[in-house]
C-alpha positions in Angstrom: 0.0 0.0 0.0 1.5 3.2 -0.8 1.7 5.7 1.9 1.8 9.4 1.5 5.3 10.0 3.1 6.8 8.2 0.4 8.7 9.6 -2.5 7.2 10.4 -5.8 9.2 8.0 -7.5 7.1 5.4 -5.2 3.5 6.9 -6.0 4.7 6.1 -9.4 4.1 2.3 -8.7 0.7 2.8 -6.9 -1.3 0.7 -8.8 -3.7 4.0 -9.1 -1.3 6.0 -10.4 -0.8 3.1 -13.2 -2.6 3.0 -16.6 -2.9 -0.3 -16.9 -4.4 -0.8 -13.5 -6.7 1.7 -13.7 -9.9 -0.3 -12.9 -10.8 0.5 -9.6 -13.0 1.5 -7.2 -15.2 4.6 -5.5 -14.4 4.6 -1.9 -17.6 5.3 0.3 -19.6 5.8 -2.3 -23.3 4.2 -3.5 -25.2 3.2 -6.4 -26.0 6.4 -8.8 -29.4 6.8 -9.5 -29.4 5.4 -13.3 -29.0 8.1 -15.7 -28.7 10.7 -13.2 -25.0 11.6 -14.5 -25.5 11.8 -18.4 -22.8 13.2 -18.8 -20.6 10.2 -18.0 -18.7 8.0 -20.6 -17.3 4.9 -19.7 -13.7 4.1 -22.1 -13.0 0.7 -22.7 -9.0 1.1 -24.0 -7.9 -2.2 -24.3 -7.2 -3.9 -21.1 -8.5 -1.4 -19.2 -11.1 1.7 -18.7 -11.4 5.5 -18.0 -14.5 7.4 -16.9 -14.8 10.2 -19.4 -17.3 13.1 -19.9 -19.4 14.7 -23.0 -18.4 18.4 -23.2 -19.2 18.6 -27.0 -21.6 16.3 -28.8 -18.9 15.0 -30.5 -16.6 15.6 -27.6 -15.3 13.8 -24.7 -13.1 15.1 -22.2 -10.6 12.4 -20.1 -7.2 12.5 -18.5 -4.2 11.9 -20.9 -2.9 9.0 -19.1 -6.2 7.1 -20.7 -4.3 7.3 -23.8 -5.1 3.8 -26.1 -7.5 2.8 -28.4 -10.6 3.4 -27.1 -14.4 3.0 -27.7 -16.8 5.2 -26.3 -20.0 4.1 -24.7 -22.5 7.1 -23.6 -25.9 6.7 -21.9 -25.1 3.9 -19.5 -25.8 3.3 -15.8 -25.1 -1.1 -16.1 -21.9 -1.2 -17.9 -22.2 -4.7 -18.5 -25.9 -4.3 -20.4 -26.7 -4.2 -23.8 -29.5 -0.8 -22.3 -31.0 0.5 -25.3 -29.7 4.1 -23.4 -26.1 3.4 -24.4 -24.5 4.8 -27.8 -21.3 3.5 -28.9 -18.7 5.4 -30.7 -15.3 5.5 -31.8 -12.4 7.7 -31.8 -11.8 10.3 -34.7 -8.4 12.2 -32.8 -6.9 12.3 -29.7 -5.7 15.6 -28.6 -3.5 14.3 -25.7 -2.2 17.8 -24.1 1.2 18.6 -25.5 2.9 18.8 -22.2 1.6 16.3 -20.3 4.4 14.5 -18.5 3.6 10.8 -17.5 6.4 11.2 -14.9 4.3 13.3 -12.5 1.1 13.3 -14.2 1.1 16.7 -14.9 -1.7 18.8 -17.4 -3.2 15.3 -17.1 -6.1 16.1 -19.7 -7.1 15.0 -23.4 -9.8 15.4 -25.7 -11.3 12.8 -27.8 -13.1 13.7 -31.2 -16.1 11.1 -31.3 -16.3 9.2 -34.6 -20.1 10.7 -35.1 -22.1 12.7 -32.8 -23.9 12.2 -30.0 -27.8 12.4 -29.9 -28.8 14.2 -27.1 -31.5 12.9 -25.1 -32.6 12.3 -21.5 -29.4 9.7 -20.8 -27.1 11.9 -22.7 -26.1 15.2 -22.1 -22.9 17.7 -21.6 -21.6 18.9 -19.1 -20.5 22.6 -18.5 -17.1 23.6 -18.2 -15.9 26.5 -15.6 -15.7 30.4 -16.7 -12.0 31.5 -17.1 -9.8 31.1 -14.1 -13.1 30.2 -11.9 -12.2 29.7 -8.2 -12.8 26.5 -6.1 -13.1 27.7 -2.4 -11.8 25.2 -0.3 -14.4 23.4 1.0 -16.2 23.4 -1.7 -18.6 20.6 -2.0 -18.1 18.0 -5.1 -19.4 14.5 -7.0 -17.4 12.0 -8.9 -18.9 9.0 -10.6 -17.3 5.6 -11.7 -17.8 2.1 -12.7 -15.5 -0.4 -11.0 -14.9 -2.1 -7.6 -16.4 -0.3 -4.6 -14.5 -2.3 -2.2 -11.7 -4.8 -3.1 -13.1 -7.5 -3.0 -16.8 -6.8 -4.8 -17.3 -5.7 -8.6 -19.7 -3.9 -9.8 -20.7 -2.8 -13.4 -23.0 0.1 -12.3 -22.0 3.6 -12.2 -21.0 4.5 -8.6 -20.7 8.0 -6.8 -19.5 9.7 -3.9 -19.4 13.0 -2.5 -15.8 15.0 -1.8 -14.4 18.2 -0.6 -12.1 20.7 -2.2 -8.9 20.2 -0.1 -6.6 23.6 0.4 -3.4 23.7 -2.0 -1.5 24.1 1.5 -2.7 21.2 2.8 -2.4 19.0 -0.1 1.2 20.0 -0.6 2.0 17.8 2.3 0.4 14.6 0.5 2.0 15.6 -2.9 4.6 18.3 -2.9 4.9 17.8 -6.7 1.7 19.7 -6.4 1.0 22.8 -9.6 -1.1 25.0 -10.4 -3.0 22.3 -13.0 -4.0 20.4 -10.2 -6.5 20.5 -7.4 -7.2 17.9 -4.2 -9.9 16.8 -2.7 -11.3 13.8 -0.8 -13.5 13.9 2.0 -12.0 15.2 5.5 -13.7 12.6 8.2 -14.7 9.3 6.6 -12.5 7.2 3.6 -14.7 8.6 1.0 -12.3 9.4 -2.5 -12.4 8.3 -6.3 -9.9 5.6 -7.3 -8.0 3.4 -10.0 -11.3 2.7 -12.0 -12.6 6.4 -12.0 -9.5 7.9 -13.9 -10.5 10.6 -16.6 -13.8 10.8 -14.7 -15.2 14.4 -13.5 -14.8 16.5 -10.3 -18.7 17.8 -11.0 -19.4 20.8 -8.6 -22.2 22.9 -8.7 -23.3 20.8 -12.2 -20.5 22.3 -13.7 -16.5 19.8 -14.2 -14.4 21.5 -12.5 -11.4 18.5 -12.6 -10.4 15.7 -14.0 -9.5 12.2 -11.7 -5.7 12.0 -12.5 -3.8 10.4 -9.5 -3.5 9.4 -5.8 -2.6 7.3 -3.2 -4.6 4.5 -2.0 -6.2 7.0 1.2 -8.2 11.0 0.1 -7.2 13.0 -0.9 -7.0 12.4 -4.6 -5.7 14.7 -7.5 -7.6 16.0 -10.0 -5.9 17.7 -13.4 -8.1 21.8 -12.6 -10.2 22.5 -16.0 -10.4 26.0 -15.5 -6.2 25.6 -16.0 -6.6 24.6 -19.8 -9.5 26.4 -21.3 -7.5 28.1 -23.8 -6.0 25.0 -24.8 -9.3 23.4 -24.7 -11.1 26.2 -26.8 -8.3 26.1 -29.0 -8.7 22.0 -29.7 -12.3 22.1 -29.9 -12.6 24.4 -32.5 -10.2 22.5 -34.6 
């Protein structure tokens, strides 16, 4: 188990902070309500799978570390159903962020171009992205959502959630003193409650609007997530392409 007072170079080999390990589990968390995230795209890149989310009908936003062949599948809650809710797509382009630096998983975001677009529809919607340089008080209360174990021994193919806080950049620092300004923390601050392995490229949702991306962490809260409001020129720039 990797502890926090280890080195970086050891919270390289967390199995969270490993791409082909990535499917794992929400800590604390409960069944979603079906459909009540229809935002949320599940990645199945080979071996393994993201959580993603529709910015752009024909958009999906993820971390970069989800890089691999993937197919997109929108509209589900049972990941594991054929539900007549789900649309599958492919991948047209990945945009992988030009400087994102597998060594300390930093500017941890992509965009994939969707083969065709979405239909939009009660079990499939986008998700809004934050204002230029929008601030997240600490404290601020957040969802994420993800398929994959909820404990380590018991699967599930249902999308999970749980509810986190926005940690202060002082206090995370101690956790992760490779800490920039392209990542934000949070976790909850009295019971185990975080996003793990399985949740990767998922969304930090507060106040309906994706503030972060699930990046990396250790196997206790708080967890990192890449801070959206860091890349929107990037990201306006790439979508308009």
């Amino acid at each position: 188990m990797c502890q926090p007072q280890l080195a970086l170079l050891l919270l390289l080999s967390c199995p969270w902070a490993n791409a082909n390990a990535l499917q794992g589990q929400i800590v604390g968390g409960h069944e979603a309500q079906p459909h009540s995230h229809p935002y949320m795209a599940y990645l199945k890149v080979g071996m393994f799978a993201c959580g993603g989310f529709l910015v752009a009908p024909d958009w999906v936003m993820t971390a970069a570390h989800c890089m691999g062949n993937a197919t997109v599948i929108l509209g589900a809650h049972n990941i594991n159903e054929p539900e007549t809710t789900q649309q599958i797509r492919g991948v047209l382009r990945y945009h992988q962020h030009p400087e994102y630096d597998p060594n300390t998983y930093s500017n941890d975001i992509m965009l994939l171009k969707l083969s065709a677009k979405a239909t939009l529809n009660d079990y499939i919607k986008t998700i809004p992205l934050p204002k230029t340089g929008s601030d997240l008080p600490t404290g601020t209360k957040c969802s994420v959502a993800g398929w994959g174990l909820i404990d380590e021994d018991q699967v599930t193919n249902k999308l999970f959630e749980t509810k986190v806080s926005i940690y202060s950049h002082r206090k995370c620092i101690r956790f992760y003193p490779h800490l920039d300004t392209g990542m934000v923390c949070a976790g909850s601050f009295h019971e185990l409650r975080d996003s793990s392995q399985g949740d990767s490229g998922g969304p930090l949702v507060c106040n309906k609007v994706a503030q972060g991306i699930v990046s990396f962490g250790y196997a206790i809260p708080p967890g990192v997530y890449t801070r959206i409001s860091n890349y929107l020129p990037w990201i306006k720039k790439t979508l308009r392409k």
